[in-house]
C-alpha positions in Angstrom: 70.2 -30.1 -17.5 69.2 -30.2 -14.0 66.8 -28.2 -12.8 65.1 -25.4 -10.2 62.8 -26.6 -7.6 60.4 -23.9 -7.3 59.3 -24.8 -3.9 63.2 -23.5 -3.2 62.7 -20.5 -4.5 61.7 -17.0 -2.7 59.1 -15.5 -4.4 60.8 -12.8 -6.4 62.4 -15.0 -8.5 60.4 -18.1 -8.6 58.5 -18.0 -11.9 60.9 -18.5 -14.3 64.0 -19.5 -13.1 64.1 -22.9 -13.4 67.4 -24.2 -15.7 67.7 -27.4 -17.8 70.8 -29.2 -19.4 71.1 -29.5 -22.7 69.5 -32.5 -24.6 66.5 -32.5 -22.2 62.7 -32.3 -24.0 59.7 -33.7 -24.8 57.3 -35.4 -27.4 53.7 -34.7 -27.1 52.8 -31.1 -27.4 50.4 -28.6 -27.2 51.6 -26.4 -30.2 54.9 -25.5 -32.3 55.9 -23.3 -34.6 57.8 -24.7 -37.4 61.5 -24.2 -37.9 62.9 -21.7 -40.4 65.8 -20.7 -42.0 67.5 -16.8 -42.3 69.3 -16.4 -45.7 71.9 -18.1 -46.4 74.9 -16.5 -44.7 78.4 -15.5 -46.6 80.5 -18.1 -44.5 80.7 -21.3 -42.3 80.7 -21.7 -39.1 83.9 -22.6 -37.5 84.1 -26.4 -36.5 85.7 -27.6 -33.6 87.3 -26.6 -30.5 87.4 -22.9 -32.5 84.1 -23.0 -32.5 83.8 -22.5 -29.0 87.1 -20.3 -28.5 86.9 -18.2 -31.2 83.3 -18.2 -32.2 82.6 -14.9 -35.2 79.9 -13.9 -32.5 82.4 -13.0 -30.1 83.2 -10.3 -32.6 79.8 -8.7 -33.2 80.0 -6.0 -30.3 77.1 -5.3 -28.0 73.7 -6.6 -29.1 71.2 -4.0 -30.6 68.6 -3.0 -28.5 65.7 -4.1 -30.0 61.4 -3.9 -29.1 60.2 -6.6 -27.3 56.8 -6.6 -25.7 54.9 -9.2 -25.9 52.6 -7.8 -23.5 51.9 -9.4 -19.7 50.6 -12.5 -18.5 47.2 -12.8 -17.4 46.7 -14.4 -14.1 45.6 -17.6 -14.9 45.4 -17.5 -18.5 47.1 -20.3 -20.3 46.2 -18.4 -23.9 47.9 -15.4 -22.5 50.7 -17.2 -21.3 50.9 -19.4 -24.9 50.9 -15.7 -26.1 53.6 -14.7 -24.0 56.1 -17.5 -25.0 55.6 -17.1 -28.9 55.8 -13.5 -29.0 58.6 -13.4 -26.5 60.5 -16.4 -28.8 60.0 -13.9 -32.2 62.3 -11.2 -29.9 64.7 -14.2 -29.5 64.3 -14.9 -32.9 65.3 -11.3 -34.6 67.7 -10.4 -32.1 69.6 -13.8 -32.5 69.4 -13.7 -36.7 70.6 -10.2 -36.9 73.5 -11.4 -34.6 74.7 -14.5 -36.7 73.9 -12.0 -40.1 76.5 -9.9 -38.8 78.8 -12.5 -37.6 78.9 -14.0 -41.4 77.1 -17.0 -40.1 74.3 -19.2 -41.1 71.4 -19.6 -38.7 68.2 -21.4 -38.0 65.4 -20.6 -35.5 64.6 -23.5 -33.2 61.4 -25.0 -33.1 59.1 -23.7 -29.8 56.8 -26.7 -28.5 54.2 -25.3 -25.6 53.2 -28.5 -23.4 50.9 -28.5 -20.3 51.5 -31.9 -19.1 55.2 -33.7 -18.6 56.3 -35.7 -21.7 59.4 -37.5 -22.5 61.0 -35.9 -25.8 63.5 -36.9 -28.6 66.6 -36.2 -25.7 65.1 -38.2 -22.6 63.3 -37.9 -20.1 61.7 -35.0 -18.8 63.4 -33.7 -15.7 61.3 -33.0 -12.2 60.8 -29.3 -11.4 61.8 -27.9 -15.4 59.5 -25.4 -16.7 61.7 -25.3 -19.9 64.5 -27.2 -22.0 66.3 -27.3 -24.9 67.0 -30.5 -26.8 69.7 -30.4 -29.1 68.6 -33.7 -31.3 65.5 -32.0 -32.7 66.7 -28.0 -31.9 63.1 -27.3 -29.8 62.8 -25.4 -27.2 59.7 -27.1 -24.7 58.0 -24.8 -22.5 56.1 -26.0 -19.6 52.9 -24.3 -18.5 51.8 -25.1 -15.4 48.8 -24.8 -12.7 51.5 -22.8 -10.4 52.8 -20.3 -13.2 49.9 -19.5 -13.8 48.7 -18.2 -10.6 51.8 -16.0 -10.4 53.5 -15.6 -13.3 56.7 -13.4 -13.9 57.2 -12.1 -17.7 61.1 -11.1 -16.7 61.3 -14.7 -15.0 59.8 -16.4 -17.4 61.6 -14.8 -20.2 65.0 -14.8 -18.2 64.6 -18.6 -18.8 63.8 -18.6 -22.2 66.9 -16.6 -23.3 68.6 -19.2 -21.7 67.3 -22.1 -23.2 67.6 -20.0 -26.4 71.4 -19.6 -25.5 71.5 -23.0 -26.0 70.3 -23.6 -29.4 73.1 -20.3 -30.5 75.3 -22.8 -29.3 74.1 -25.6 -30.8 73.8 -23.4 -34.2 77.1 -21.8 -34.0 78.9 -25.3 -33.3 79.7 -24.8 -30.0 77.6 -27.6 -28.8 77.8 -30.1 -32.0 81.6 -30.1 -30.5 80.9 -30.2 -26.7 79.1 -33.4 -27.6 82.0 -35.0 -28.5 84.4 -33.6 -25.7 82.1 -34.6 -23.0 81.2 -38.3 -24.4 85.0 -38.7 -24.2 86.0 -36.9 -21.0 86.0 -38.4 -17.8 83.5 -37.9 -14.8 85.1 -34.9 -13.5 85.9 -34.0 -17.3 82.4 -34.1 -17.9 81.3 -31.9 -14.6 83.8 -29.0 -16.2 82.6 -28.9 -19.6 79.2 -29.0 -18.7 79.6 -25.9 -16.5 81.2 -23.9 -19.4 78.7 -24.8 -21.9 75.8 -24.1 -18.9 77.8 -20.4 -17.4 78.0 -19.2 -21.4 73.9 -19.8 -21.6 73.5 -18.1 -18.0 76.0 -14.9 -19.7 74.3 -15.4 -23.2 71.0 -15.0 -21.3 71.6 -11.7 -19.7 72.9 -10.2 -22.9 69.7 -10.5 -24.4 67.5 -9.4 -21.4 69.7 -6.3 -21.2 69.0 -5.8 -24.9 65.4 -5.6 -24.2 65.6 -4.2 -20.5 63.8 -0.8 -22.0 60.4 -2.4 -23.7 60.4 -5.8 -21.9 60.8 -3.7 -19.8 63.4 -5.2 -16.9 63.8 -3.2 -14.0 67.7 -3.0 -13.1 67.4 -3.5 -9.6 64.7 -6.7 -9.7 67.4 -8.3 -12.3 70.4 -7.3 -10.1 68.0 -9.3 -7.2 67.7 -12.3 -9.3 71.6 -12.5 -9.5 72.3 -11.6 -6.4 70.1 -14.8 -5.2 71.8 -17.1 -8.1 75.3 -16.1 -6.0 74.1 -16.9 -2.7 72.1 -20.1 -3.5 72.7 -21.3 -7.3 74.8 -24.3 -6.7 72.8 -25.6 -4.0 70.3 -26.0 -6.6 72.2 -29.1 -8.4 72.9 -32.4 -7.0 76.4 -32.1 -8.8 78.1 -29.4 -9.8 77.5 -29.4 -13.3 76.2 -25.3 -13.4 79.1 -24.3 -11.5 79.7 -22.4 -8.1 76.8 -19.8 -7.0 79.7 -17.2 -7.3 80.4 -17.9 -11.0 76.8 -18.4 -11.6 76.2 -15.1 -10.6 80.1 -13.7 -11.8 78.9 -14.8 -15.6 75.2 -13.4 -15.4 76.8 -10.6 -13.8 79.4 -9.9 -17.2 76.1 -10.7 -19.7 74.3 -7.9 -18.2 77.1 -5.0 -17.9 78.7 -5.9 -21.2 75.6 -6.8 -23.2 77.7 -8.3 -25.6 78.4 -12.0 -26.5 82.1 -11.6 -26.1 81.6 -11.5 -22.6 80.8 -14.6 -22.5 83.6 -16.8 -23.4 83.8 -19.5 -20.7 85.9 -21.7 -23.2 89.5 -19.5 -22.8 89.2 -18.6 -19.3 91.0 -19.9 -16.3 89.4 -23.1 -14.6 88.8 -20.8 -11.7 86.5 -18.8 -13.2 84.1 -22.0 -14.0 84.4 -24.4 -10.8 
């Protein structure tokens, strides 16, 4: 995934809201909590294309609200901010298993590596300006602390970001992104730009349905979010260097239908009109 620049950034939403693609992470680390497993669920996943067009979790309804407050972020405390990221990734973590428990489904919590320095990671490279990423090959979400987050750090921001890269590994654990793999290693350059905005406008939606979910003990003031999306449709695609995250309308259209809806189904970019993803 490409990323944010903060320098580009006003200073409302500039902690927090940098994006990476998918398959982007790193190696060395500053701490992790180990992957578990949920019981075992009653059915499989769907494979395929249906996995992304008729995922169960487009069936589960609006997701439960649910108490998140993992407290703030001390101005230049990197233990407070550690604290911050694990606490805010066990919110991610019950929210997201009582999801797929309903949906029938199996599911797995990704791994959460905290780095302070830039490190390459099982998926590549890490990309300049990312503050976070999710790679696919090893199902870890890496979380970058630095000296400028911590001056002025922004729990909705930060956590905004998170649930995105979060959004990422529901994909990859509801077989959404096992089968965009294979799609986008066989489509063509412009092939590759569309599928990579559907799979990157689902996280965006995915993203807001959880922050919505927690808007009440986060908490998330309405208007500050309603800021942060108004910026993402006046200046999101001038972020990229291609347009692999889509236009700053549909950026802002598909963050816009995670937040009102609160509900997964929302955000099916797979069975919608190319329009609605350019």
């Amino acid at each position: 995934m490409n990323t944010v620049p903060l320098r580009k950034l006003p200073s409302l939403v500039a902690a927090g809201l940098v994006l990476a693609m998918a398959g982007v992470g790193t190696a060395g680390v500053a701490q992790a909590s180990a992957a578990t497993t949920t019981e075992a669920a009653q059915v499989a996943p769907p494979r395929g294309k249906a996995a992304a067009t008729s995922s169960p979790l487009y069936k589960t309804g609006t997701l439960a609200r649910s108490n998140c407050a993992p407290g703030e972020i001390q101005r230049g405390s990197t233990a407070a901010y550690k604290h911050f990221l694990q606490a805010f990734t066990n919110c991610l973590n019950r929210a997201w298993a009582a999801e797929f428990k309903q949906a029938r489904m199996p599911f797995s919590k990704p791994r959460l590596r905290i780095i302070t320095t830039k490190r390459n990671t099982a998926c590549g490279r890490w990309l300049t300006g990312a503050s976070g990423v999710y790679c696919s090959s090893d199902r870890t979400m890496y979380m970058l602390i630095t000296k400028t987050e911590l001056r002025n750090p922004s729990p909705v921001g930060i956590g905004r970001l998170m649930a995105h890269e979060y959004a990422h590994h529901v994909q990859q654990v509801a077989g959404i992104m096992p089968w965009y793999g294979q799609v986008h290693w066989r489509a063509s350059k412009a092939g590759k730009l569309a599928y990579s905005r559907r799979l990157e406008l689902q996280a965006e939606c995915l993203s807001a349905v959880f922050m919505k979910s927690v808007k009440d003990t986060l908490p998330v003031d309405e208007a500050y979010y309603q800021q942060i999306i108004d910026w993402f449709g006046e200046k999101g695609a001038s972020i990229w260097p291609q347009n692999d995250h889509g236009s700053s309308r549909n950026q802002a259209r598909w963050m816009q239908r995670g937040w009102d809806y609160g509900a997964a189904a929302a955000c099916n970019t797979w069975n919608v009109s190319a329009k609605y993803v350019s």
